[in-house]
MDTraj code that builds the backbone (N, CA, C; nanometers):
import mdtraj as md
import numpy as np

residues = "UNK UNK UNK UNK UNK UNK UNK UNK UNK UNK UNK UNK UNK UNK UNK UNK UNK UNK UNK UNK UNK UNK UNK UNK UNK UNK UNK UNK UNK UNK UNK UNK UNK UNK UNK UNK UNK UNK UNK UNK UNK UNK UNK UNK UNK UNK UNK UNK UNK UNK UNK UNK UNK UNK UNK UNK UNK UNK UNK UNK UNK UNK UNK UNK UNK UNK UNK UNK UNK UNK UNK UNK UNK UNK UNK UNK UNK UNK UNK UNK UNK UNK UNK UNK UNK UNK UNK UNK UNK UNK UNK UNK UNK UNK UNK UNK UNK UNK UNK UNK UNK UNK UNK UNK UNK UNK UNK UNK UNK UNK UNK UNK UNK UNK UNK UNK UNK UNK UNK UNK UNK UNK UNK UNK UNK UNK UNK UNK UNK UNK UNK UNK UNK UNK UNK UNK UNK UNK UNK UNK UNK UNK UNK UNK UNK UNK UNK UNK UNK UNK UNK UNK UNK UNK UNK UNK UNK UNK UNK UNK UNK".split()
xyz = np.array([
    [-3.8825, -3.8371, -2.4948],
    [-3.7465, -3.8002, -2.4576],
    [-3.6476, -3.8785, -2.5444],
    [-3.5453, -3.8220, -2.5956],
    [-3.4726, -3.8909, -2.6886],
    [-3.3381, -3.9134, -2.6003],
    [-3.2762, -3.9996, -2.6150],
    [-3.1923, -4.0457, -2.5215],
    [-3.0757, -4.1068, -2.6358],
    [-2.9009, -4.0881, -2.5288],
    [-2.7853, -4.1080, -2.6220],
    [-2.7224, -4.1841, -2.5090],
    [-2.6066, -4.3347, -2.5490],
    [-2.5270, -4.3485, -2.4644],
    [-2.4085, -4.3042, -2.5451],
    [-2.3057, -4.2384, -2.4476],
    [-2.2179, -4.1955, -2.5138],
    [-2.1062, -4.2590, -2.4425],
    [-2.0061, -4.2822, -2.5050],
    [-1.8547, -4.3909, -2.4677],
    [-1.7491, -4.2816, -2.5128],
    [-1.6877, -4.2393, -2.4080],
    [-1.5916, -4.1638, -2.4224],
    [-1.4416, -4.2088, -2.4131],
    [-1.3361, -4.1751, -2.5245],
    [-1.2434, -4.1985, -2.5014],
    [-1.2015, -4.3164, -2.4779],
    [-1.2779, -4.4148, -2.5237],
    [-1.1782, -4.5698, -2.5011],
    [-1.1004, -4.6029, -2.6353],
    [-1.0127, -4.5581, -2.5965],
    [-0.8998, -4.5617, -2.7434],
    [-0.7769, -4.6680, -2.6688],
    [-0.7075, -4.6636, -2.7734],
    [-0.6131, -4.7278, -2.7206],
    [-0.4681, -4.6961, -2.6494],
    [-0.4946, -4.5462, -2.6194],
    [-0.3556, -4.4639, -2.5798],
    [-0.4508, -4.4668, -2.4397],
    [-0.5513, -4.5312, -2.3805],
    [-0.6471, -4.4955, -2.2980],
    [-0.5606, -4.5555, -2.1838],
    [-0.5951, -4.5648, -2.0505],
    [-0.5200, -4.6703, -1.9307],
    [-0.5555, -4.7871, -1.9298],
    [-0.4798, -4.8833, -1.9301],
    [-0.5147, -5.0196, -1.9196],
    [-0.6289, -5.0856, -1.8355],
    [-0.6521, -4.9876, -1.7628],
    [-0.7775, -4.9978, -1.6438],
    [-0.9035, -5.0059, -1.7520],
    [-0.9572, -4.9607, -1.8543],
    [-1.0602, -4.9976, -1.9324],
    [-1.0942, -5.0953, -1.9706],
    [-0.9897, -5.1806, -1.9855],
    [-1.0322, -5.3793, -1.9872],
    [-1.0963, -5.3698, -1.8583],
    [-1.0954, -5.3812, -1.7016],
    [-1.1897, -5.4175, -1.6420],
    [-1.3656, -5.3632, -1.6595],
    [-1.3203, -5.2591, -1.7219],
    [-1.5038, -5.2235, -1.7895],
    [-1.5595, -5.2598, -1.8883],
    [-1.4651, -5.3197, -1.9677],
    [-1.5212, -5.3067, -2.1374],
    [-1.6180, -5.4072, -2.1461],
    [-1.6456, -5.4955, -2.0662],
    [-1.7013, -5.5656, -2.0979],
    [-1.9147, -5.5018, -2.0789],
    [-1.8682, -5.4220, -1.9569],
    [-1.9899, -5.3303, -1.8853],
    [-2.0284, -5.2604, -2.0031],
    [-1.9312, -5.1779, -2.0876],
    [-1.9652, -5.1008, -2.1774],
    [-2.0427, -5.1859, -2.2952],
    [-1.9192, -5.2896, -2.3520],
    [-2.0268, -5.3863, -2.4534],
    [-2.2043, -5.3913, -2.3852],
    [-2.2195, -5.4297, -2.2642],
    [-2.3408, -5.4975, -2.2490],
    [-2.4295, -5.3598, -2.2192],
    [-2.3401, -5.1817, -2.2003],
    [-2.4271, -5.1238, -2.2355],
    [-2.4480, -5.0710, -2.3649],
    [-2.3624, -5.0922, -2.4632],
    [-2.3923, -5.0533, -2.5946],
    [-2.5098, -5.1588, -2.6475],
    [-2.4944, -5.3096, -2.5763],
    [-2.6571, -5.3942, -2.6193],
    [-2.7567, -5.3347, -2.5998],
    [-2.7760, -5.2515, -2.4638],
    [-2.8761, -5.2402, -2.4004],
    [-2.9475, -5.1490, -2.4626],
    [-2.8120, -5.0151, -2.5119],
    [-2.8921, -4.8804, -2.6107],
    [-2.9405, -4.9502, -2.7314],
    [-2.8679, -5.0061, -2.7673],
    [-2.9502, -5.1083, -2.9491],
    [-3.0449, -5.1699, -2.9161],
    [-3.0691, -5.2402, -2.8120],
    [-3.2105, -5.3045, -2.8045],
    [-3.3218, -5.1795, -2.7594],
    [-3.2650, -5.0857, -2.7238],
    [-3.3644, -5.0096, -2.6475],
    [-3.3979, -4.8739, -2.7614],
    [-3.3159, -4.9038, -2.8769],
    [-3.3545, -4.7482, -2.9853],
    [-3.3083, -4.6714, -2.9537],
    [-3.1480, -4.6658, -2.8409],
    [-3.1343, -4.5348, -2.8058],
    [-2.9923, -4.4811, -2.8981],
    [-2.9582, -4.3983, -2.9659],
    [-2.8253, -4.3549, -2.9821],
    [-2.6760, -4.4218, -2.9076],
    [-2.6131, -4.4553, -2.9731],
    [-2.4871, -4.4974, -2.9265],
    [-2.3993, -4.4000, -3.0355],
    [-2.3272, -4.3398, -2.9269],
    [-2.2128, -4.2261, -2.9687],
    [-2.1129, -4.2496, -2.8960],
    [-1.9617, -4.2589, -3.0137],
    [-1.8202, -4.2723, -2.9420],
    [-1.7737, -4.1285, -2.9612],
    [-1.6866, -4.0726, -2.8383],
    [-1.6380, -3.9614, -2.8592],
    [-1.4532, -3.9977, -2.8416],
    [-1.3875, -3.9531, -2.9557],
    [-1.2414, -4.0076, -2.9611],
    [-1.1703, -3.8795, -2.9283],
    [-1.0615, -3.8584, -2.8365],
    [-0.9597, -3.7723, -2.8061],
    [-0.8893, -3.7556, -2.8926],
    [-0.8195, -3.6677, -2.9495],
    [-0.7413, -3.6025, -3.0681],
    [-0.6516, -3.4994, -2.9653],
    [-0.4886, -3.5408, -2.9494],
    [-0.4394, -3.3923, -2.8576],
    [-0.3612, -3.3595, -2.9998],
    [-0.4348, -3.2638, -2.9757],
    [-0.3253, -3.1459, -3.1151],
    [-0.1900, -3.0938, -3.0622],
    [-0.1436, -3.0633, -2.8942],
    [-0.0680, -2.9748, -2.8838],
    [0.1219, -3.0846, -2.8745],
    [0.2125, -2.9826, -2.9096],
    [0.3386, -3.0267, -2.9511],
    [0.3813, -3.0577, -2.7984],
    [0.4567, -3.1699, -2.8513],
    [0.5307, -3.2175, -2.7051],
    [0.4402, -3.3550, -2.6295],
    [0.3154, -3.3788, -2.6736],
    [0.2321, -3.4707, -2.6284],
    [0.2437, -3.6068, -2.7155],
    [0.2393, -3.7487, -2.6577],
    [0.2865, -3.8236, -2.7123],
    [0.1492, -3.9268, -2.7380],
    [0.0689, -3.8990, -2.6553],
    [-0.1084, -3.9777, -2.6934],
    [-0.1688, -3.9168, -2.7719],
    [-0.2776, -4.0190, -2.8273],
    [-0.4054, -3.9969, -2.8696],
    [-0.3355, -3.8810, -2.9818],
    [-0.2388, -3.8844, -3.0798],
    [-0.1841, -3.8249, -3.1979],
    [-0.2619, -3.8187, -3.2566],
    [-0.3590, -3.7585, -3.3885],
    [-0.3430, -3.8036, -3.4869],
    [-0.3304, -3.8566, -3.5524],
    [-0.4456, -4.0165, -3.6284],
    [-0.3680, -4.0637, -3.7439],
    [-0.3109, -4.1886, -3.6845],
    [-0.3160, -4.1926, -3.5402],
    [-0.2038, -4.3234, -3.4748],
    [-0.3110, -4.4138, -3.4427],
    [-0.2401, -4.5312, -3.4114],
    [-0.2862, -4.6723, -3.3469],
    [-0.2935, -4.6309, -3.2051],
    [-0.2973, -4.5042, -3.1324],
    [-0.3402, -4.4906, -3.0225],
    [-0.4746, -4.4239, -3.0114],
    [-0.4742, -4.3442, -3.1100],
    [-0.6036, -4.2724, -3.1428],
    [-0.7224, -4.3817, -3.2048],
    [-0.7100, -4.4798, -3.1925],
    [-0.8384, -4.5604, -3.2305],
    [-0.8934, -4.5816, -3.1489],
    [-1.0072, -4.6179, -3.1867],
    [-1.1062, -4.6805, -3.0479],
    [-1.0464, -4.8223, -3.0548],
    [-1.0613, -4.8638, -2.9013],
    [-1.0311, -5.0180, -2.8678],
    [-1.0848, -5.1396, -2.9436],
    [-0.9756, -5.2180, -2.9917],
    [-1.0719, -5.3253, -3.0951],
    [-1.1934, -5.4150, -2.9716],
    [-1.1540, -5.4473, -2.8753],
    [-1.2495, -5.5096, -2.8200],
    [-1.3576, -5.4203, -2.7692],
    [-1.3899, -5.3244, -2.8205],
    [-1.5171, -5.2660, -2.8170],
    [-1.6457, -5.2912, -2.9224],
    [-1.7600, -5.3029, -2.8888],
    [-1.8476, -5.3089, -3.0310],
    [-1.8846, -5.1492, -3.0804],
    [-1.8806, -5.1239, -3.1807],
    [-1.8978, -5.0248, -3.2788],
    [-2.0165, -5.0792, -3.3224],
    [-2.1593, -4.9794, -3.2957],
    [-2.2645, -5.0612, -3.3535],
    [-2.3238, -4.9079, -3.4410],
    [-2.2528, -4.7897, -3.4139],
    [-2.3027, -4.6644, -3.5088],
    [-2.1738, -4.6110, -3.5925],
    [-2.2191, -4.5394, -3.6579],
    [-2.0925, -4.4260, -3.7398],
    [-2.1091, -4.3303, -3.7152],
    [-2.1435, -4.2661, -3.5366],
    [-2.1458, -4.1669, -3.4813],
    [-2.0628, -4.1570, -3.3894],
    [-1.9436, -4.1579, -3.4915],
    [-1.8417, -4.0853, -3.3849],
    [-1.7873, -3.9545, -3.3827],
    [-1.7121, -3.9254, -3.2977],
    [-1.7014, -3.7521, -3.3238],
    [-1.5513, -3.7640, -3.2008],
    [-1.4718, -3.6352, -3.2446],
    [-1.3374, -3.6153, -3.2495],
    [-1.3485, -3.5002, -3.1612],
    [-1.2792, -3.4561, -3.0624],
    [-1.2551, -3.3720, -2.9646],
    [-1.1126, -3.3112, -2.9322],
    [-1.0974, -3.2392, -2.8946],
    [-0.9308, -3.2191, -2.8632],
    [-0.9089, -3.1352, -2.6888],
    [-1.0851, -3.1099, -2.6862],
    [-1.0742, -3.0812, -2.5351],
    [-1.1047, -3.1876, -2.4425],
    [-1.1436, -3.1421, -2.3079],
    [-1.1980, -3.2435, -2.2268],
    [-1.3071, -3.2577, -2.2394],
    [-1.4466, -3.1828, -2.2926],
    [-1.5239, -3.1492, -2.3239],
    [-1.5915, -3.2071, -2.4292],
    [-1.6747, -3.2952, -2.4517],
    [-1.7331, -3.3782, -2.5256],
    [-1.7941, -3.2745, -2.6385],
    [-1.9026, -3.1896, -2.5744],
    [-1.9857, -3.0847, -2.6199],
    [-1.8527, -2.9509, -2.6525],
    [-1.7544, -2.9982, -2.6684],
    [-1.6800, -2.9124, -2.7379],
    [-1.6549, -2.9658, -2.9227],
    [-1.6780, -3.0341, -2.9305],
    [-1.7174, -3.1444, -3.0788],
    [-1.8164, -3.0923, -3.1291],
    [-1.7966, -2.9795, -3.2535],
    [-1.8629, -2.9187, -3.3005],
    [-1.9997, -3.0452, -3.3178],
    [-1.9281, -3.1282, -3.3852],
    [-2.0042, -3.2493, -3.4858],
    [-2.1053, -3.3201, -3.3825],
    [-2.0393, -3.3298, -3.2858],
    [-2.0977, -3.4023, -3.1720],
    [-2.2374, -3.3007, -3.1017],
    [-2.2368, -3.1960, -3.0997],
    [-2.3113, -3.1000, -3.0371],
    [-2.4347, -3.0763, -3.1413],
    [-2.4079, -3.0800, -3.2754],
    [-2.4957, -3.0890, -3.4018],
    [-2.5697, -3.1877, -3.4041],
    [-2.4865, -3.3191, -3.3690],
    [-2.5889, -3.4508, -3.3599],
    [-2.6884, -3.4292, -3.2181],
    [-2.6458, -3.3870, -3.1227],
    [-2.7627, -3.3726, -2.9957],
    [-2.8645, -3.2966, -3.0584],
    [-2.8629, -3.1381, -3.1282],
    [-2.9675, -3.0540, -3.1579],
    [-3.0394, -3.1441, -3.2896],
    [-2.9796, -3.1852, -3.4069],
    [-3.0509, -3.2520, -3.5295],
    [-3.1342, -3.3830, -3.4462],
    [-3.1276, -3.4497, -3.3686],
    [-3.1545, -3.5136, -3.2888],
    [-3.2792, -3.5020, -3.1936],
    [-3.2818, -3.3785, -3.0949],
    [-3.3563, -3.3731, -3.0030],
    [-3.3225, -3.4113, -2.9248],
    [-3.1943, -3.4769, -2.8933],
    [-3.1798, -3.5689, -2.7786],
    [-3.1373, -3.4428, -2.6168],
    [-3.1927, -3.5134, -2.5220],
    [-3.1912, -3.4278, -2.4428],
    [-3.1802, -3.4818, -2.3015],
    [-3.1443, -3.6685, -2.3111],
    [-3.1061, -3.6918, -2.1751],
    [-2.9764, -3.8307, -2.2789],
    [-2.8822, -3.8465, -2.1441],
    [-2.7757, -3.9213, -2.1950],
    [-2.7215, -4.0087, -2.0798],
    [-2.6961, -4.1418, -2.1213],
    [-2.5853, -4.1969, -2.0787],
    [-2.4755, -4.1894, -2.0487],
    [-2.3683, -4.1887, -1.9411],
    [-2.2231, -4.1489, -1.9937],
    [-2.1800, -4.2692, -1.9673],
    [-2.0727, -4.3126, -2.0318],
    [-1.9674, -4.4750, -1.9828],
    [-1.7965, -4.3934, -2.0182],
    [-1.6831, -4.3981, -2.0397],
    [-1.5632, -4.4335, -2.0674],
    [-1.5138, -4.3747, -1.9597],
    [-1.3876, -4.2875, -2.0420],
    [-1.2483, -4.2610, -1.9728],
    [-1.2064, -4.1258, -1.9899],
    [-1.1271, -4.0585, -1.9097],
    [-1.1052, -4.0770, -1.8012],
    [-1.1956, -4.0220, -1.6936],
    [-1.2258, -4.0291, -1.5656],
    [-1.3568, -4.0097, -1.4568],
    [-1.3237, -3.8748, -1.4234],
    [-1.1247, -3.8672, -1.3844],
    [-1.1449, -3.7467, -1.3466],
    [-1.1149, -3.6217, -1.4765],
    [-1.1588, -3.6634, -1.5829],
    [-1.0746, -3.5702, -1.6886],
    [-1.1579, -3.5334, -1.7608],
    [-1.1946, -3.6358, -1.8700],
    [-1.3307, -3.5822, -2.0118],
    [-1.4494, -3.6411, -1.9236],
    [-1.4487, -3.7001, -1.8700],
    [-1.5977, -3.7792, -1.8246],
    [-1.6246, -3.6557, -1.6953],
    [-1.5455, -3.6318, -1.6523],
    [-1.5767, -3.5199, -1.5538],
    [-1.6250, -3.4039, -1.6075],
    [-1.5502, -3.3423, -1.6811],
    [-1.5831, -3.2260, -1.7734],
    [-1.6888, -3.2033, -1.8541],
    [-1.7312, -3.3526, -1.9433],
    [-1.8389, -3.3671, -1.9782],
    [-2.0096, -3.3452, -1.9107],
    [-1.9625, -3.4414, -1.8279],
    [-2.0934, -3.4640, -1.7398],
    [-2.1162, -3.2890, -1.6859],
    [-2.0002, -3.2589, -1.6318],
    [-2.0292, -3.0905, -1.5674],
    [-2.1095, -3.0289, -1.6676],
    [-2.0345, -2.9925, -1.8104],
    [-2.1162, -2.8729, -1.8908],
    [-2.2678, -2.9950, -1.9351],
    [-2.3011, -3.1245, -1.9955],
    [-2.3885, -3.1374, -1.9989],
    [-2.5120, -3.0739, -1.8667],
    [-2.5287, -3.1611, -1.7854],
    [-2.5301, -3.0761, -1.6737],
    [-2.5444, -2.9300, -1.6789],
    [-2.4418, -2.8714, -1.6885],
    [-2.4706, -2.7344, -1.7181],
    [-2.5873, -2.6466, -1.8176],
    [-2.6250, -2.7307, -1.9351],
    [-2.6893, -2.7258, -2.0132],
    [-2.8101, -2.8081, -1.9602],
    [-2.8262, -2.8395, -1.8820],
    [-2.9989, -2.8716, -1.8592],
    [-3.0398, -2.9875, -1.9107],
    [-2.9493, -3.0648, -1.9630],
    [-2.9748, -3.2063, -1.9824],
    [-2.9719, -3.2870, -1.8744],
    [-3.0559, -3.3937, -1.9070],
    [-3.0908, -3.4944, -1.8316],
    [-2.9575, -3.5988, -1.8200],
    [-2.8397, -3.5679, -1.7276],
    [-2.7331, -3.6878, -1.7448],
    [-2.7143, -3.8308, -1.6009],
    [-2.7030, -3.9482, -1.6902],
    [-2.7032, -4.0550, -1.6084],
    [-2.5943, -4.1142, -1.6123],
    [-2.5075, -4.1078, -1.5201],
    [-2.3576, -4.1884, -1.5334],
    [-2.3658, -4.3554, -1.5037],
    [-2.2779, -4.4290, -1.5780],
    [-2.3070, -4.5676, -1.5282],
    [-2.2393, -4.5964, -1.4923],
    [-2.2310, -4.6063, -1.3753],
    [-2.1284, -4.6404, -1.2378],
    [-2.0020, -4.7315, -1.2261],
    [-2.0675, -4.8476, -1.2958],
    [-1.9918, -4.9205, -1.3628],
    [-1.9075, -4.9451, -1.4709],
    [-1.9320, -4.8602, -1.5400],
    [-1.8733, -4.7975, -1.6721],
    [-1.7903, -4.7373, -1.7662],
    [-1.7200, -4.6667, -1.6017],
    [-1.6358, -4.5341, -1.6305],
    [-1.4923, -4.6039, -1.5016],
    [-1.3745, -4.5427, -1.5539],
    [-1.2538, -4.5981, -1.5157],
    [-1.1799, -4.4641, -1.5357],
    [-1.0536, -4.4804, -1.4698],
    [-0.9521, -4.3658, -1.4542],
    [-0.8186, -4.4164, -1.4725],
    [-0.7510, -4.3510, -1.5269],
    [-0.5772, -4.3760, -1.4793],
    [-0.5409, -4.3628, -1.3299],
    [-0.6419, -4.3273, -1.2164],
    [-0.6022, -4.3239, -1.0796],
    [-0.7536, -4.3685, -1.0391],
    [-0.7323, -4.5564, -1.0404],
    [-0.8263, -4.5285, -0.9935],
    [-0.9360, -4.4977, -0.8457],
    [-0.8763, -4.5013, -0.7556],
    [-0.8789, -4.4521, -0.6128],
    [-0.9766, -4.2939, -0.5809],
    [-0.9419, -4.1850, -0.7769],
    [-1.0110, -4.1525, -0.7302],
    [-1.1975, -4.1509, -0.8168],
    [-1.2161, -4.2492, -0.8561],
    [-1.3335, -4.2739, -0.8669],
    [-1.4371, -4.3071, -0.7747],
    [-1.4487, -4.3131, -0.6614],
    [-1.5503, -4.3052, -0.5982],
    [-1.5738, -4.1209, -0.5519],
    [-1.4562, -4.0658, -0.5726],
    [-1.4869, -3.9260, -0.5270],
    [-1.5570, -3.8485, -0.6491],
    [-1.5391, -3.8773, -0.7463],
    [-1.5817, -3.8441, -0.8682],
    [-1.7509, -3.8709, -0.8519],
    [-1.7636, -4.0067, -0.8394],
    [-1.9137, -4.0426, -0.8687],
    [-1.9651, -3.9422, -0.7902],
    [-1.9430, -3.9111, -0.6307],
    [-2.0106, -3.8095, -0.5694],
    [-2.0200, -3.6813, -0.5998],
    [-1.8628, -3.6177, -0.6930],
    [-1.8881, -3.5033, -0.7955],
    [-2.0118, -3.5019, -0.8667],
    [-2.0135, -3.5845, -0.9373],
    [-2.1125, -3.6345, -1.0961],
    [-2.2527, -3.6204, -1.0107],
    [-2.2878, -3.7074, -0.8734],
    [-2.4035, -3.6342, -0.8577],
    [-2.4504, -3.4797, -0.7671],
    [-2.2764, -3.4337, -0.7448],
    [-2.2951, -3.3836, -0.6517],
    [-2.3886, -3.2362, -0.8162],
    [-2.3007, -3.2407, -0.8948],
    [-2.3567, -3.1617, -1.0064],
    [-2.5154, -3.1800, -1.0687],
    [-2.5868, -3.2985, -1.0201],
    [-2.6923, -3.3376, -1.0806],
    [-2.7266, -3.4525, -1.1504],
    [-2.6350, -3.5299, -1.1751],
    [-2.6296, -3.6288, -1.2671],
    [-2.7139, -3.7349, -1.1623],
    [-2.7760, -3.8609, -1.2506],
    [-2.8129, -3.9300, -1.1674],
    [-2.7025, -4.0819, -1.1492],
    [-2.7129, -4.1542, -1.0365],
    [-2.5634, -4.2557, -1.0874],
    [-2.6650, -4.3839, -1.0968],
    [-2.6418, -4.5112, -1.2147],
    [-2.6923, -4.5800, -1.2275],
    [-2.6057, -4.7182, -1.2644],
    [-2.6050, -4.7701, -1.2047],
    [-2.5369, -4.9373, -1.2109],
    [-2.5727, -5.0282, -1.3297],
    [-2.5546, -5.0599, -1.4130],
    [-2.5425, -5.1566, -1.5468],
    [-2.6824, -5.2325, -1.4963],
    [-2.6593, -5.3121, -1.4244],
    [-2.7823, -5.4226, -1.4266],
    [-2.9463, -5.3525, -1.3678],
    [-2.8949, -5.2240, -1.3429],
    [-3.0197, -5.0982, -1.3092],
    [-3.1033, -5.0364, -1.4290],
    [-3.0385, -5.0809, -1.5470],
    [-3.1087, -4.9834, -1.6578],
    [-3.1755, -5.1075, -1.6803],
    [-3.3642, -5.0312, -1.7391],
    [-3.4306, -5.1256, -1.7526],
    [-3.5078, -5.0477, -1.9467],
])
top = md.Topology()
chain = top.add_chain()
for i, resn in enumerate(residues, 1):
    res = top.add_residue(resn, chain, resSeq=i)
    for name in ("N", "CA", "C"):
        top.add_atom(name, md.element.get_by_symbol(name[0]), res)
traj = md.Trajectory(xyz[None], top)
């Protein structure tokens, strides 16, 4: 089974609520490098006029410096939809990969959306409980019960072995 953790959306136009995870995320991006598994960042890009995040080209559209970058597999999105990333969807099939990690932002937005169509597609998805943050966050515990209410399995940081 080929396996991906994927970190969504921790940029810096992201909610300030991602410092209380980042540190969860670092120690799961160790965990995929020690373990051979794929580490994939997926970065938000809003194309549409009138929107003031995640531009284009900006110091909001980066990924967070206090994150570790340990691949050059990142990939650019403009939906909520991870597997809407042409580039990103190419690396799962060239790959084989067919079960995944999820960690970032936001729970109820791309991480929601994501996890659904993975999910939808018959992959094997494991959210890390700890991992994932919202601009509201109050409603993340209703989410996690979404995520498995869809299939996903939920797994706590110090749970992955």
């Amino acid at each position: 089974m080929k396996k991906a953790l994927v970190v969504i959306d921790i940029q810096n136009d992201i909610t300030k609520n991602y410092k209380e995870i980042i540190d969860n995320i670092n120690k799961a991006i160790d965990w995929a490098v020690d373990n051979g598994i794929h580490v994939v960042y997926i970065r938000h890009e809003n194309l549409s006029d009138g929107t003031r995040t995640f531009k284009p080209g900006t110091r909001g559209a980066e990924l967070v410096p206090d994150m570790k970058i340990v691949s050059k597999n990142i990939f650019t999105k403009s939906k909520g939809n991870a597997l809407t990333s042409e580039e990103f969807a190419d690396f799962i099939n060239k790959n084989g990969i067919d079960e995944f990690y999820i960690t970032g932002a936001d729970a109820v937005a791309c991480v929601k959306s994501t996890v659904f169509n993975l999910n939808k597609g018959n992959y094997k998805v494991n959210v890390l409980s700890d991992c994932i943050t919202s601009y509201d966050k109050r409603k993340i515990d209703e989410m996690l019960q979404y995520y498995e209410s869809k299939g996903s399995k939920l797994i706590h940081l110090n749970d992955l072995s």
